[in-house]
Structures are given as structure tokens and as C-alpha cells.
KERO-109226 format. One line per field, with one value per atom (N, C-alpha, C): residue number from 1; residue in one letter; atom name; y, x, z. Coordinates in nm, 4 decimals, always signed. Layout:
N
nr	(NUM/...)
rest	(A/...)
atom	(CA/...)
v	(Y/...)
u	(X/...)
w	(Z/...)
END
This chain:
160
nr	(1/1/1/2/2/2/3/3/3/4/4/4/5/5/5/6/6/6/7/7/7/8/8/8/9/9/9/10/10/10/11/11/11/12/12/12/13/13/13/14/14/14/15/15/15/16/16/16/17/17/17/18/18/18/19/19/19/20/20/20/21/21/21/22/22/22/23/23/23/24/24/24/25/25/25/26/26/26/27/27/27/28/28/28/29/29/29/30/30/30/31/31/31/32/32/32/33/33/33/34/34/34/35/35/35/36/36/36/37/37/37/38/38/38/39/39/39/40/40/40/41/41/41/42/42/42/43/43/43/44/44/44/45/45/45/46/46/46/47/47/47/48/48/48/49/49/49/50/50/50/51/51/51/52/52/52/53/53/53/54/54/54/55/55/55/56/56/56/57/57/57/58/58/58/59/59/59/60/60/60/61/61/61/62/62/62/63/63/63/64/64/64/65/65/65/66/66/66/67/67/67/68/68/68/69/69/69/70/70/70/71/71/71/72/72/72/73/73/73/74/74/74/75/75/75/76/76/76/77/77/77/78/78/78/79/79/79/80/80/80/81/81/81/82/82/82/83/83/83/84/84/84/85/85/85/86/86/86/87/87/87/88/88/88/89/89/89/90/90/90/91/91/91/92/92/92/93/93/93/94/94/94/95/95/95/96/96/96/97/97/97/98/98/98/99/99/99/100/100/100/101/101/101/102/102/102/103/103/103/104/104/104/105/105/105/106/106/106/107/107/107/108/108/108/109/109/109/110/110/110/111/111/111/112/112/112/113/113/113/114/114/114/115/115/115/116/116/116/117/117/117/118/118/118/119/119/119/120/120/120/121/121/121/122/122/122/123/123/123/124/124/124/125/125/125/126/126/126/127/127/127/128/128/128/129/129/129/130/130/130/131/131/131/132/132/132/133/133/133/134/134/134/135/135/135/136/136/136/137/137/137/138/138/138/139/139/139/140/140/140/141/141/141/142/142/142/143/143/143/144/144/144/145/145/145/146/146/146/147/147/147/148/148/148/149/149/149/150/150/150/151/151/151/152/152/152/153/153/153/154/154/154/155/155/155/156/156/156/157/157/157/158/158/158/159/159/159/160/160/160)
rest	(X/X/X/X/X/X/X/X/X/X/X/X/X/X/X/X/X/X/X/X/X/X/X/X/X/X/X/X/X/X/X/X/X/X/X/X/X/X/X/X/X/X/X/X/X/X/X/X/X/X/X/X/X/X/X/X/X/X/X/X/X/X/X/X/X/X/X/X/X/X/X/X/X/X/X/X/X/X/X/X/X/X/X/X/X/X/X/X/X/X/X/X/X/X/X/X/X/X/X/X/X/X/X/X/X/X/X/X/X/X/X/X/X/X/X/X/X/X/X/X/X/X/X/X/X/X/X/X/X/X/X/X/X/X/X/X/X/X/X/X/X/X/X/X/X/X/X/X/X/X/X/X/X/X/X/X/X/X/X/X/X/X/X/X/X/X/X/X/X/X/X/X/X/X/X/X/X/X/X/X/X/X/X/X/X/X/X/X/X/X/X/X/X/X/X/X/X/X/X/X/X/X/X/X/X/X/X/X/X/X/X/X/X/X/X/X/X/X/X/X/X/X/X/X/X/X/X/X/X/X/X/X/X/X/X/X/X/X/X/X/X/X/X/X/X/X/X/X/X/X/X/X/X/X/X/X/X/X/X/X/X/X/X/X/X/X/X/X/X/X/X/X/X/X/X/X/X/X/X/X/X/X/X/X/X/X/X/X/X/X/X/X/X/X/X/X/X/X/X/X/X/X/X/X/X/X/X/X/X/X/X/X/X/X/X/X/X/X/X/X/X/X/X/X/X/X/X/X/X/X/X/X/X/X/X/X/X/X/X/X/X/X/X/X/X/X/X/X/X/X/X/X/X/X/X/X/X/X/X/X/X/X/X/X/X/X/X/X/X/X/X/X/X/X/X/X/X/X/X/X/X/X/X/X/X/X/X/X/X/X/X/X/X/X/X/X/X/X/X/X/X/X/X/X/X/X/X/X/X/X/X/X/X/X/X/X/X/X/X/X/X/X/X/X/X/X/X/X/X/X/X/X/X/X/X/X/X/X/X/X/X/X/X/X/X/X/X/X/X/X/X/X/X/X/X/X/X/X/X/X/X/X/X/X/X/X/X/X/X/X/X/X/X/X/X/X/X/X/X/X)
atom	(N/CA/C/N/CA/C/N/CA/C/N/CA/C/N/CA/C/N/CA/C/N/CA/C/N/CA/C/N/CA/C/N/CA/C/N/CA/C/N/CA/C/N/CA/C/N/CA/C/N/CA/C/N/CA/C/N/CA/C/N/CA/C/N/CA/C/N/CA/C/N/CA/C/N/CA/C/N/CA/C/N/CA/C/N/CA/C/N/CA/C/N/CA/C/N/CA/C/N/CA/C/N/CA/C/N/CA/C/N/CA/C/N/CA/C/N/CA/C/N/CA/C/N/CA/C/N/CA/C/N/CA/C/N/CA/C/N/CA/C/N/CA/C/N/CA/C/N/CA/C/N/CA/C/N/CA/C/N/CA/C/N/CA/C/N/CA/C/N/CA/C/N/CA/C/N/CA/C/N/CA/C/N/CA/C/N/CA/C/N/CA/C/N/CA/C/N/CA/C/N/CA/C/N/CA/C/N/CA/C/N/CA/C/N/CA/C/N/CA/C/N/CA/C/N/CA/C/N/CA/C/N/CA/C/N/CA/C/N/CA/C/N/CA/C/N/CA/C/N/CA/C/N/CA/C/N/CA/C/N/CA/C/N/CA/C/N/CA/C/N/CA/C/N/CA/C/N/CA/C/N/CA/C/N/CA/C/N/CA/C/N/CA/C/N/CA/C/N/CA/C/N/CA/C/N/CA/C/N/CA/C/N/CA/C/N/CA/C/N/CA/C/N/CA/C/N/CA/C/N/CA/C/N/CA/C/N/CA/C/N/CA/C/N/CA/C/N/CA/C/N/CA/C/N/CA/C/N/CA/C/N/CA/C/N/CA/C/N/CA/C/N/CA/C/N/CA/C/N/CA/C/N/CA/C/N/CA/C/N/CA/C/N/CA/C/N/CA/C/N/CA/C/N/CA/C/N/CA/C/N/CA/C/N/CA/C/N/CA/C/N/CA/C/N/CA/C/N/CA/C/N/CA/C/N/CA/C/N/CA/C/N/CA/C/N/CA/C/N/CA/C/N/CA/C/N/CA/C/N/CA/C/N/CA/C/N/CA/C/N/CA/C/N/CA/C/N/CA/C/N/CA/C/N/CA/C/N/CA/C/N/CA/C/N/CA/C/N/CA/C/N/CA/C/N/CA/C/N/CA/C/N/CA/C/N/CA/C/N/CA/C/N/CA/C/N/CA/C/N/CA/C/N/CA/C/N/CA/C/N/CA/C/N/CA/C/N/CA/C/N/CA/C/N/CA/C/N/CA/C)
v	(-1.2851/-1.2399/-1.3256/-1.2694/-1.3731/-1.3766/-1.4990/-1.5516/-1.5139/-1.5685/-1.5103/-1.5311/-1.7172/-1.7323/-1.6698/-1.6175/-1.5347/-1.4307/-1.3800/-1.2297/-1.2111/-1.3064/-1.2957/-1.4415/-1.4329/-1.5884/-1.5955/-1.7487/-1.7684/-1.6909/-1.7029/-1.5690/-1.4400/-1.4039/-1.2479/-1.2845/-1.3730/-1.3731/-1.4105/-1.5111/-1.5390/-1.3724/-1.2918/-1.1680/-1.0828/-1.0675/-1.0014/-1.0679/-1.1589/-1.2071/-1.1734/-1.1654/-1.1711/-1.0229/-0.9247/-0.7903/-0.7512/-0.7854/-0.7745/-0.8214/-0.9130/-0.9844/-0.8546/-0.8108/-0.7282/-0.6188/-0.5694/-0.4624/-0.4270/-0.5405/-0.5153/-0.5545/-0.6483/-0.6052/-0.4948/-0.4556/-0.3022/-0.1945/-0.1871/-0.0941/-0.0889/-0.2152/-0.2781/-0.1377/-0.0711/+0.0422/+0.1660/+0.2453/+0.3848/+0.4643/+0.5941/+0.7201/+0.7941/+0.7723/+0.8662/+0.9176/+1.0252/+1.1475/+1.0597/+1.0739/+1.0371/+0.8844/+0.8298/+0.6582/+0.5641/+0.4586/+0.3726/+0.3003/+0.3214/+0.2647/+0.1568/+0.0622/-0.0559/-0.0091/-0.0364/-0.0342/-0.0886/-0.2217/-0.3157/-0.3617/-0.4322/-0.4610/-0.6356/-0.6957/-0.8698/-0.8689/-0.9403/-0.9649/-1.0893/-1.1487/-1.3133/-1.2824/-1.4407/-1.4347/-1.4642/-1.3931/-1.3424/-1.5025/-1.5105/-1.5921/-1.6281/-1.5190/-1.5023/-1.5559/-1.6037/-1.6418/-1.8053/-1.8441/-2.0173/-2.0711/-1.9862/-2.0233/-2.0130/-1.9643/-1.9258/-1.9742/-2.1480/-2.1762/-2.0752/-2.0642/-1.9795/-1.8384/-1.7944/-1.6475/-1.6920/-1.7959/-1.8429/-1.8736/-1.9407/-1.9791/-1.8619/-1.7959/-1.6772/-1.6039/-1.5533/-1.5043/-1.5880/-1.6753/-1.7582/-1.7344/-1.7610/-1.6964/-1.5896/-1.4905/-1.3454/-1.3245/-1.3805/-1.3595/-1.4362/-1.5480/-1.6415/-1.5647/-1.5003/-1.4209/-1.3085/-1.2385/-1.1093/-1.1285/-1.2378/-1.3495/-1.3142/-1.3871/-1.4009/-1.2698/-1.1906/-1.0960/-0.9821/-1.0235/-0.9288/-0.9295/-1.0864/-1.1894/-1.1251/-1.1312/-1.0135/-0.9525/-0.8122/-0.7172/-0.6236/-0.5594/-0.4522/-0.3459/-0.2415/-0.0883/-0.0257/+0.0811/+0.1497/+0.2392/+0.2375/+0.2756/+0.1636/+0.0483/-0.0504/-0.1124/-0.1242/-0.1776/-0.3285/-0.3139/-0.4132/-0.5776/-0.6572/-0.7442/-0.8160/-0.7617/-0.7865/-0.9609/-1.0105/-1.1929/-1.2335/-1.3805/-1.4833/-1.6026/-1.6211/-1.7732/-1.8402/-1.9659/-2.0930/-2.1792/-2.1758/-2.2518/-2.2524/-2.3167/-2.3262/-2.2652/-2.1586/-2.0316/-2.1045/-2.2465/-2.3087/-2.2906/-2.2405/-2.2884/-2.1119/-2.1178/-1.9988/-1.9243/-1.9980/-1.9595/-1.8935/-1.8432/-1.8314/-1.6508/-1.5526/-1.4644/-1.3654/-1.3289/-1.1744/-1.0610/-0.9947/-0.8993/-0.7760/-0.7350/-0.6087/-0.4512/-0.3735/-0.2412/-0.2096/-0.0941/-0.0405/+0.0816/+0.1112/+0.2330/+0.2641/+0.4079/+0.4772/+0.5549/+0.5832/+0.6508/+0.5219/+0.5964/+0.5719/+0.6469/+0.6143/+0.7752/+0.8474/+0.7522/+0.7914/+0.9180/+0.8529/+0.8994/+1.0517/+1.0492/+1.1754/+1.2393/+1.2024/+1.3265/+1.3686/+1.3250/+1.3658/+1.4623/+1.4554/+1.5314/+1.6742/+1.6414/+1.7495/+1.8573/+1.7962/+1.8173/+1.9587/+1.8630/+1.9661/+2.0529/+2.0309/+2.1337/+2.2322/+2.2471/+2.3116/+2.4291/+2.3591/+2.4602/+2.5344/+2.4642/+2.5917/+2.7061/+2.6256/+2.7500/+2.8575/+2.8831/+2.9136/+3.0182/+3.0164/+3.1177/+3.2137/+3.3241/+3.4444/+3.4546/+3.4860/+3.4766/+3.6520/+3.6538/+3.7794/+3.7681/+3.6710/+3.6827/+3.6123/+3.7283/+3.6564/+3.5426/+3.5676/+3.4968/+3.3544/+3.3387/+3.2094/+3.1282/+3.1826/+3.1370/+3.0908/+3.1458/+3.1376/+2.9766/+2.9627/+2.8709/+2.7999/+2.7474/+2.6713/+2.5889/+2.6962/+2.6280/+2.5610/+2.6469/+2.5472/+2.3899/+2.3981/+2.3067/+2.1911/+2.2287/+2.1219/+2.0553/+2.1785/+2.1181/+2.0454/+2.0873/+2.0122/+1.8587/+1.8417/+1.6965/+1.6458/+1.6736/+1.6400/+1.5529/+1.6790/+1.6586/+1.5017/+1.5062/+1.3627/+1.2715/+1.2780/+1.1584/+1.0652/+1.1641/+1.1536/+1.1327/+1.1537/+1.0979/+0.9687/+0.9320/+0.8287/+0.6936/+0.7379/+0.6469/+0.5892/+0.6783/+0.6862/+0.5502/+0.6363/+0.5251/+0.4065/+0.3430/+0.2273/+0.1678/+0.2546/+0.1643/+0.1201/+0.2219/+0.1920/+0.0876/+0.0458/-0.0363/-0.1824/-0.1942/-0.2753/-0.3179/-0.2209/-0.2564/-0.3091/-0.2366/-0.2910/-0.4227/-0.4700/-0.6146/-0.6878/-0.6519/-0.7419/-0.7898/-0.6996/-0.7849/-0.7209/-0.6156/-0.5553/-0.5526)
u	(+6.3581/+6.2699/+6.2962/+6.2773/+6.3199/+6.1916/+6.1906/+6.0683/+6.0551/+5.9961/+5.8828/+6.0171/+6.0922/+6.1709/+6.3201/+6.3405/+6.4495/+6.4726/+6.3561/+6.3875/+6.3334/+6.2528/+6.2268/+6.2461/+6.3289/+6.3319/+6.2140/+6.1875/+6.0520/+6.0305/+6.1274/+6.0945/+6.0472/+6.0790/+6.0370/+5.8656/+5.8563/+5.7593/+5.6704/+5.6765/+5.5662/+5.5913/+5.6756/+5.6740/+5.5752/+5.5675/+5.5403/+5.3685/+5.3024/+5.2301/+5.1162/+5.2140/+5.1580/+5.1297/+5.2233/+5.2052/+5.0357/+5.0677/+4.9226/+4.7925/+4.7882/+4.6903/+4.6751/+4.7587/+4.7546/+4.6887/+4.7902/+4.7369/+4.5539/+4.5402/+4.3730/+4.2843/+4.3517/+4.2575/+4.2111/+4.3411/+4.3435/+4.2976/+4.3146/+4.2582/+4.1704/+4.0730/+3.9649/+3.8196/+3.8271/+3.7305/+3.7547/+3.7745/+3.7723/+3.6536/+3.6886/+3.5567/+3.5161/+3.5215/+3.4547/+3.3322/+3.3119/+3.1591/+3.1059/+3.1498/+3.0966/+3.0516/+3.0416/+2.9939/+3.1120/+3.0893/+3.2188/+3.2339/+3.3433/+3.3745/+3.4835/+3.4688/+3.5620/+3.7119/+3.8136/+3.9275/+3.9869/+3.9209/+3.9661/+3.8296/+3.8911/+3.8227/+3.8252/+3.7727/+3.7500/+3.7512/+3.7949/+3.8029/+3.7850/+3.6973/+3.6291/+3.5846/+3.5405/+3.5055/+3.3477/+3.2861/+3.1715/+3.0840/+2.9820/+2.9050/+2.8396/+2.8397/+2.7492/+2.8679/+2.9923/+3.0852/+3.0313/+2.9925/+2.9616/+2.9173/+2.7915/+2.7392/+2.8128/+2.9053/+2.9848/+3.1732/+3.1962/+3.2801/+3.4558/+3.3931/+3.5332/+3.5740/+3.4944/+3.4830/+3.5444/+3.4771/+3.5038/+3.6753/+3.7161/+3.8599/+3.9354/+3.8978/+3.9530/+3.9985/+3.8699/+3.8658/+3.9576/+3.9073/+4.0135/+4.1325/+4.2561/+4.3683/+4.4065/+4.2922/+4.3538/+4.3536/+4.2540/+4.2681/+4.3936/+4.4127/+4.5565/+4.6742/+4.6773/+4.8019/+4.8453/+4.7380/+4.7100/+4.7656/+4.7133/+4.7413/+4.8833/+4.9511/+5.0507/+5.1573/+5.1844/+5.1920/+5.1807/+5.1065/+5.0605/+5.1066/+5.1810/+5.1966/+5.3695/+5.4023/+5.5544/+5.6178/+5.5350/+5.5635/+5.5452/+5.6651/+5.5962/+5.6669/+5.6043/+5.6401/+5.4908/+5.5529/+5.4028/+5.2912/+5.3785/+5.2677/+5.1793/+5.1687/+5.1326/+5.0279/+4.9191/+4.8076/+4.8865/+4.8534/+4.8229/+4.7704/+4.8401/+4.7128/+4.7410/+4.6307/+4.6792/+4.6284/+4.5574/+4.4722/+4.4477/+4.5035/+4.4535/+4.3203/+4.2681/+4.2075/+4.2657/+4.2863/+4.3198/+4.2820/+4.1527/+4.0314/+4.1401/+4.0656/+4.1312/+4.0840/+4.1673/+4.1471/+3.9961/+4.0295/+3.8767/+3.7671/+3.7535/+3.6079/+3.5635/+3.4319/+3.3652/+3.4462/+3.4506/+3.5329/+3.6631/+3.7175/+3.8352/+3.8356/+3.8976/+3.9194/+4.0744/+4.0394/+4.2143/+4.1540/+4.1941/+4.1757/+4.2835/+4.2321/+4.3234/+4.2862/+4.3983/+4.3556/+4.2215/+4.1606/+4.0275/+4.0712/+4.0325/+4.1096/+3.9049/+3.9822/+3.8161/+3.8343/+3.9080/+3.8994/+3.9933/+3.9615/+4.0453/+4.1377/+4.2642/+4.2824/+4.2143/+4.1510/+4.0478/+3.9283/+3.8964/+3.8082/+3.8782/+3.9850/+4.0795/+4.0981/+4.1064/+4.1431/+4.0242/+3.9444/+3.7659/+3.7530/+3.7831/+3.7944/+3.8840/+3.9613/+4.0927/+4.0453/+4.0009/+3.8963/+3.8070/+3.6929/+3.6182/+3.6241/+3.7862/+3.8138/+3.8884/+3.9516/+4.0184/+3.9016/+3.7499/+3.7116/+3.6315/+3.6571/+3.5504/+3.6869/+3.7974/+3.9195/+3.9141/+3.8853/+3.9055/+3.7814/+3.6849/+3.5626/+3.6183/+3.5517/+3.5717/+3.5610/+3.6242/+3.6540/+3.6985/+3.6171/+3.6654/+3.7943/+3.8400/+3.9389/+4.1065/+4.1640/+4.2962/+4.3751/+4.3517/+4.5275/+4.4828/+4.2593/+4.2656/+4.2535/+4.2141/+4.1981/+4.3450/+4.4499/+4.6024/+4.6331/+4.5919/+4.6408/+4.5693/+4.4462/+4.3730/+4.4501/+4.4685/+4.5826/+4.6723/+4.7729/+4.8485/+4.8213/+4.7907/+4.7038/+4.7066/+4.6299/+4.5876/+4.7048/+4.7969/+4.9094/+5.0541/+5.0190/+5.0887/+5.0579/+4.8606/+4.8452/+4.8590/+4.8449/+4.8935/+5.0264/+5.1253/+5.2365/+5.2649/+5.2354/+5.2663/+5.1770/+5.0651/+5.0570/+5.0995/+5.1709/+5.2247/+5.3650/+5.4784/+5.5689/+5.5302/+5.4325/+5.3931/+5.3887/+5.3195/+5.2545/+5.4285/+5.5052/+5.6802/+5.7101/+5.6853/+5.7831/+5.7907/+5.6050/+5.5629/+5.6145/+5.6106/+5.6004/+5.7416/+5.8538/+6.0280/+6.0494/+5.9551/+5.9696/+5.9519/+5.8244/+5.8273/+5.8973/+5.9368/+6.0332/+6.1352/+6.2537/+6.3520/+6.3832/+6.2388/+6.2101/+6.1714/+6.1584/+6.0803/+5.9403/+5.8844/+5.7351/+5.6265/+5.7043/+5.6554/+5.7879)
w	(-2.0191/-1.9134/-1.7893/-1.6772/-1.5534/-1.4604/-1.4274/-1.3766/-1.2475/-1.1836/-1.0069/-0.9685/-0.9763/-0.8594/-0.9155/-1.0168/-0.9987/-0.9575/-0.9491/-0.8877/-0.7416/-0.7025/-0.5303/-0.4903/-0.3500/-0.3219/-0.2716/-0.1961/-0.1646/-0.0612/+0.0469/+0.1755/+0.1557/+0.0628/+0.0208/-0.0621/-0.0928/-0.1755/-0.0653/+0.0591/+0.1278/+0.2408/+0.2511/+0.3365/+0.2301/+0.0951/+0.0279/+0.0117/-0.0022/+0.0129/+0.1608/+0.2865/+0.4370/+0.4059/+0.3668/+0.3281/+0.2578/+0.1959/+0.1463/+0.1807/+0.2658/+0.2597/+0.4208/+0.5210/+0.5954/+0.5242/+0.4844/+0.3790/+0.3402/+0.2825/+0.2507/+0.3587/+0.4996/+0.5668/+0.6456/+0.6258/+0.6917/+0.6091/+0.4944/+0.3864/+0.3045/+0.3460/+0.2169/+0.2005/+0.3016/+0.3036/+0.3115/+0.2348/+0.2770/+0.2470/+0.3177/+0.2978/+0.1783/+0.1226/-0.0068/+0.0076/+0.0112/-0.0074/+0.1149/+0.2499/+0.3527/+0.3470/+0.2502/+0.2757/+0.2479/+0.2818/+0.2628/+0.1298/+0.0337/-0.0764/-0.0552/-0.1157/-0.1863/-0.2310/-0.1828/-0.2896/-0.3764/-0.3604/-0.4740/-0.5685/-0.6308/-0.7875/-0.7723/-0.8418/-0.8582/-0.9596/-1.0516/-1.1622/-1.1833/-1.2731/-1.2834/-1.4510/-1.4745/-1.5874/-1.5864/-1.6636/-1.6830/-1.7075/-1.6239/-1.6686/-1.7818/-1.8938/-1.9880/-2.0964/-2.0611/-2.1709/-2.1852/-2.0929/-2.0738/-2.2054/-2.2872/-2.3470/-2.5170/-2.4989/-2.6192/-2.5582/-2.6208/-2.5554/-2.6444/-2.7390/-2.7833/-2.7369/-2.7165/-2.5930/-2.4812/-2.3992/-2.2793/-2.2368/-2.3196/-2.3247/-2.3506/-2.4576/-2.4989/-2.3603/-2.2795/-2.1421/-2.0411/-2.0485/-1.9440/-1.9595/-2.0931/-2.1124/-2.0817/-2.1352/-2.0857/-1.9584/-1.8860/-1.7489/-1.6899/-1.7005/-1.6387/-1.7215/-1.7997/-1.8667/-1.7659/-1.7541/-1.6666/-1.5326/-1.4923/-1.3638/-1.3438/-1.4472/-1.4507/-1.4512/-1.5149/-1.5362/-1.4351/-1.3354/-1.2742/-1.1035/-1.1276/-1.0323/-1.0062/-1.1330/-1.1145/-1.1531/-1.1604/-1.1995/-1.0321/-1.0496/-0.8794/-0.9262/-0.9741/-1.0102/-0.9054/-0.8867/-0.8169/-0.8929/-1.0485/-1.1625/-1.2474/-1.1699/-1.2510/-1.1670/-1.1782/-1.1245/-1.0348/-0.8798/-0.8188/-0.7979/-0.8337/-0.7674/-0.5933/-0.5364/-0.4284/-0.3726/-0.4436/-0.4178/-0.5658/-0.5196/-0.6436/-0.6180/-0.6674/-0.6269/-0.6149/-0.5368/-0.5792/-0.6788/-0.6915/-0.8059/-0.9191/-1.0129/-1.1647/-1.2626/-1.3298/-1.4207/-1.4545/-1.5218/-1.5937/-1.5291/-1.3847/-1.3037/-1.2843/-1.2647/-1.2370/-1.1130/-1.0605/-0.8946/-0.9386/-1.0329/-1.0187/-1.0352/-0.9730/-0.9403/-0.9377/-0.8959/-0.9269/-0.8056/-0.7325/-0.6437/-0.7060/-0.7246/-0.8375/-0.7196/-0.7130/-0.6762/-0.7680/-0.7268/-0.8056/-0.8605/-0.9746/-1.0613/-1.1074/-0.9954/-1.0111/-1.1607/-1.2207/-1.3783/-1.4730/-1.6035/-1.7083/-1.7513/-1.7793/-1.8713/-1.9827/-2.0780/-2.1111/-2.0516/-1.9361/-1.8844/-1.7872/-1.7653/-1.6872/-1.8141/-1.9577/-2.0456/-2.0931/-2.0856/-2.1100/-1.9619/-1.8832/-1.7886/-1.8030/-1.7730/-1.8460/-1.9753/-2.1070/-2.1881/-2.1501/-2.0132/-1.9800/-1.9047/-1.8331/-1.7409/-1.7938/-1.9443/-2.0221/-2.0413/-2.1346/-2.1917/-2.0403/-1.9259/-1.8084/-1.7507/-1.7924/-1.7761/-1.8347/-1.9686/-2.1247/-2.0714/-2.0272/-2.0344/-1.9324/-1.9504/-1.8870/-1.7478/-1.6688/-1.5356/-1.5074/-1.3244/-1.3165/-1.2474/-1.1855/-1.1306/-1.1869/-1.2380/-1.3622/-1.2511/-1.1512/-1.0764/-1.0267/-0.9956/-1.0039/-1.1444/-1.2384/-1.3842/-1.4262/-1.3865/-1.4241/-1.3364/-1.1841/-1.0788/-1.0868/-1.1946/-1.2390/-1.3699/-1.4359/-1.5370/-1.5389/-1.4296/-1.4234/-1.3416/-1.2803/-1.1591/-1.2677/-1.3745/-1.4421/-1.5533/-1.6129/-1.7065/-1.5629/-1.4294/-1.3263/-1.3258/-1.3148/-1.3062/-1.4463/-1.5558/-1.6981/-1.6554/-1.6728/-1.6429/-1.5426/-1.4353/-1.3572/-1.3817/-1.4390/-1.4898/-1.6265/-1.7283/-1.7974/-1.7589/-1.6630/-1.5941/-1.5751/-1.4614/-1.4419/-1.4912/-1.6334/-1.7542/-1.7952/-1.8384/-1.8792/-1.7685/-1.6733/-1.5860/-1.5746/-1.5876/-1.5524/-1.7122/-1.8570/-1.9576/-1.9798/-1.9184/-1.9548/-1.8184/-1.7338/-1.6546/-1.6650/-1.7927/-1.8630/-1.9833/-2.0274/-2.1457/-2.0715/-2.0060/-1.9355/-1.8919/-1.8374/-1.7871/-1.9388/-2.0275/-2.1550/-2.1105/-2.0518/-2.0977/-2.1662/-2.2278/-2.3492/-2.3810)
END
């Protein structure tokens, strides 16, 4: 597997860095249903681990793994992180600025799911019931490309 500084020198990494930090100030809000939503996500470790120190650590790893991991990898099917803390994984303060992923796939095939069986009922009109269908085995389709791309992107690299 090859590390941060083999695959970006430091110039690219502090251009790639200024990038982003532009990036979200310019993009930290958009419009959704007329009010302004968040695009990113924070990711911290939960206060309620404090009291249970084998949880706590547990969390801490996965989060500095993730960290890591996340630190260099750049496919455009692979979740973002666009900010780190400085703090130390160990302290409450410590953080991840991750894109925000408004579904799950989970939660898109529970969707899909229920948009199958409102296809499936009787409709008077055949040609939108048909352009509904496909519509939906289209977004199937690319996000299932998608999913391909990002996971042979990781294999390739070994970090799965």
C-alpha cells in the first residue's frame, strides 16, 4: 500500500488542502425545500463513551483509522473528508468534517422498494408507468456502477 507522501508530494497536498478549505467556504450551505441545509457532517466521539473506557478507545481507533484512510483515498465515489482537527484523536475536541450523505443505501433501497410497489399498481396512463420504470432500473443501475467503481478502486490500491 503506498502512503500520503508517495502518492502526492507536499505541494499538491497543501494545493489540495487550500482546495477545500475554499471549497466549503464557498459551499457549506445550500437550498433544500427553500431553507438552508448543511453539507457536511462532523464526526466526533460521543460523549456518552467517557464513561465506558473500553468503548471509548474502541471509538477513538475507529475514528483515527477512518482519519486515516480517508486522508488518502480520492475517488469521487468515496465519501469526502474535507477537515481534520488538530486536537488529539484522545481529547473530546477531536473531529473529521466529512461530506453529508443525506441517505443510506439502505435507506435508497427501502426507497426503491416503495417506489417499485406504487409503479406496480394500476395506472391510467401506460407510457408514464413504463418512464417511471425505467427511471428507476436507470438510477439502480448508476448507483450500482458507482458502488463497482469506488470498491475496484479500493481493491486496486489494497485497502481492502
Amino acid at each position: 500500500m503506498l502512503n500520503h507522501e508517495q502518492q502526492f508530494s507536499a505541494e499538491d497536498d497543501v494545493q489540495y488542502r487550500f482546495q477545500d478549505r475554499l471549497f466549503m467556504a464557498k459551499n457549506y450551505l445550500r437550498k433544500k425545500n427553500g431553507r438552508n441545509d448543511t453539507r457536511y457532517a462532523i464526526k466526533t466521539i460521543s460523549e456518552n463513551l467517557l464513561h465506558d473506557p473500553e468503548r471509548f478507545v474502541a471509538g477513538v481507533i475507529d475514528l483515527a483509522v477512518e482519519t486515516k484512510f480517508l486522508a488518502i483515498i480520492r475517488h469521487p465515489n468515496v465519501i469526502k473528508m474535507r477537515a481534520v482537527s488538530t486536537s488529539s484523536p484522545f481529547s473530546l475536541g477531536y473531529f473529521i468534517v466529512l461530506d453529508r450523505l443525506y441517505d443510506t443505501l439502505t435507506d435508497r433501497m427501502r426507497a426503491w422498494k416503495d417506489q417499485k410497489s406504487h409503479i406496480s399498481g394500476f395506472s391510467r396512463v401506460r407510457d408514464l408507468k413504463g418512464a417511471k420504470k425505467k427511471e428507476l432500473w436507470v438510477e439502480r443501475l448508476m448507483v450500482a456502477y458507482e458502488l463497482t467503481g469506488a470498491l475496484k478502486y479500493l481493491h486496486d490500491h489494497k485497502y481492502v
